[in-house]
C-alpha positions as CSV (number, residue, x, y, z in Angstrom):
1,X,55.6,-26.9,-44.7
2,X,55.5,-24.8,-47.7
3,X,57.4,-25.0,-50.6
4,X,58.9,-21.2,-49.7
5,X,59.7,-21.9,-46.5
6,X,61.6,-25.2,-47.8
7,X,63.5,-23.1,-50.1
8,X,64.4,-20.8,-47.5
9,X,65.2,-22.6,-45.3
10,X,67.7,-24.9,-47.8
11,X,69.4,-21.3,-48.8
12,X,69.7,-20.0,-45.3
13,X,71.5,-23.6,-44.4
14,X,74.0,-23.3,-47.0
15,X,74.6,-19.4,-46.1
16,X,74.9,-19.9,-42.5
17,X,77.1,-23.0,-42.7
18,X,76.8,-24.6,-39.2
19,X,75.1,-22.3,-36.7
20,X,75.2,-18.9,-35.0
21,X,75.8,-17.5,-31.2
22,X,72.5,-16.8,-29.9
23,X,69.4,-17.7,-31.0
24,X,67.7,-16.1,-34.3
25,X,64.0,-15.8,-35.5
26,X,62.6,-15.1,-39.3
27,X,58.9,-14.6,-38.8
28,X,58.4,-14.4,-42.6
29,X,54.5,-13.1,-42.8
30,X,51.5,-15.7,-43.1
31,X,54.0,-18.5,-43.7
32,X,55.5,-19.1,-40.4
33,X,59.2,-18.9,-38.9
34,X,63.1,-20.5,-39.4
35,X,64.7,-20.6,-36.3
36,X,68.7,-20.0,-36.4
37,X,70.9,-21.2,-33.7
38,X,74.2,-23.1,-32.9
39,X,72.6,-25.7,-33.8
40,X,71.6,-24.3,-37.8
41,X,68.5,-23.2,-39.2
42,X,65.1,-24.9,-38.6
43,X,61.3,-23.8,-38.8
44,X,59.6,-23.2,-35.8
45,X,59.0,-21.0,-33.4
46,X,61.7,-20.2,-30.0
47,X,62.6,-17.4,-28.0
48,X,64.9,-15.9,-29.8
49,X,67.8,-13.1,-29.2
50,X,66.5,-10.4,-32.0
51,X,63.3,-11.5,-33.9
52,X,63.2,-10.2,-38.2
53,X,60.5,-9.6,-39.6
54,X,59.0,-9.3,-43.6
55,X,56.7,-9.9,-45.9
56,X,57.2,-13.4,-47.9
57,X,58.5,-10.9,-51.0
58,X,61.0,-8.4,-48.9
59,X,62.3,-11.9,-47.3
60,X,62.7,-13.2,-50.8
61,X,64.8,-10.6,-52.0
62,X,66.8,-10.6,-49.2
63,X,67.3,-14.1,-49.8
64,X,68.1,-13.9,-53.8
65,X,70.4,-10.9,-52.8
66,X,68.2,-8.4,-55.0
67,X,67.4,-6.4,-51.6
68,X,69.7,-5.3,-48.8
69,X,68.5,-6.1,-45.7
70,X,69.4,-2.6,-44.5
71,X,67.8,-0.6,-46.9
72,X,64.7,-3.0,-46.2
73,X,65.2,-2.1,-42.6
74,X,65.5,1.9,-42.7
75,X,62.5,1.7,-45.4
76,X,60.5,0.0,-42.8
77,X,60.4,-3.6,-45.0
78,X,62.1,-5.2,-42.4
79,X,61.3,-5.1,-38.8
80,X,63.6,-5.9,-36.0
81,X,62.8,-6.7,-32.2
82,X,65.7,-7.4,-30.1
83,X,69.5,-7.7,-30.1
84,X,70.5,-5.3,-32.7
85,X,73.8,-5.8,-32.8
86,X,73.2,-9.5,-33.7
87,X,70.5,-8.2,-36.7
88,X,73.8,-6.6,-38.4
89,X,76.0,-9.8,-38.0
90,X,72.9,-11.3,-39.7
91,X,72.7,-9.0,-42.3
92,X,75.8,-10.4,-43.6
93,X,74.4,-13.6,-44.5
94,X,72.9,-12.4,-47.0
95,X,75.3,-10.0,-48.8
C-alpha cells in the first residue's frame, strides 16, 4: 500500500466517522481505490453505488480542502459514474 493511499485513507476515516448508506468507490489514478461503506473506508476494489474518479493531485486537494469537489467535477477533474445523488452527500465530507 502506498504511503498516499495510507494517508488517505486515515483522513477519509476520521471524515466519514463510521460508515455510509450504499457502497462508495475512490479510484484515485495509478495508485488504486478506497472503498466506503457501512462498514468505513477500506482499499480495494467492490461494486460500488457511484464510482469518483481523479488524478492522485485533484484527490489530494479535495482531501486537504484546497479544492471543491464540485468545481473539480464541472471542470472535468473529477469524474463520476453512478448514483449522483450519493456523489453530492459525498461531496460533503470534504467541505
Amino acid at each position: 500500500m502506498s504511503e498516499t493511499l495510507e494517508k488517505a485513507l486515515e483522513v477519509l476515516r476520521e471524515k466519514i466517522d463510521g460508515g455510509i448508506e450504499g457502497v462508495a468507490k475512490f479510484d484515485i489514478e495509478d495508485e488504486g481505490a478506497i472503498v466506503i461503506d457501512s462498514q468505513g473506508a477500506r482499499l480495494g476494489e467492490a461494486d460500488a453505488d457511484v464510482t469518483l474518479s481523479a488524478t492522485l493531485d485533484t484527490f489530494r486537494a479535495m482531501l486537504e480542502g484546497d479544492m471543491n469537489p464540485t468545481a473539480a467535477f464541472m471542470t472535468g477533474k473529477l469524474r463520476i459514474d453512478g448514483d449522483m445523488g450519493m456523489a453530492m452527500k459525498l461531496a460533503q465530507i470534504f467541505t
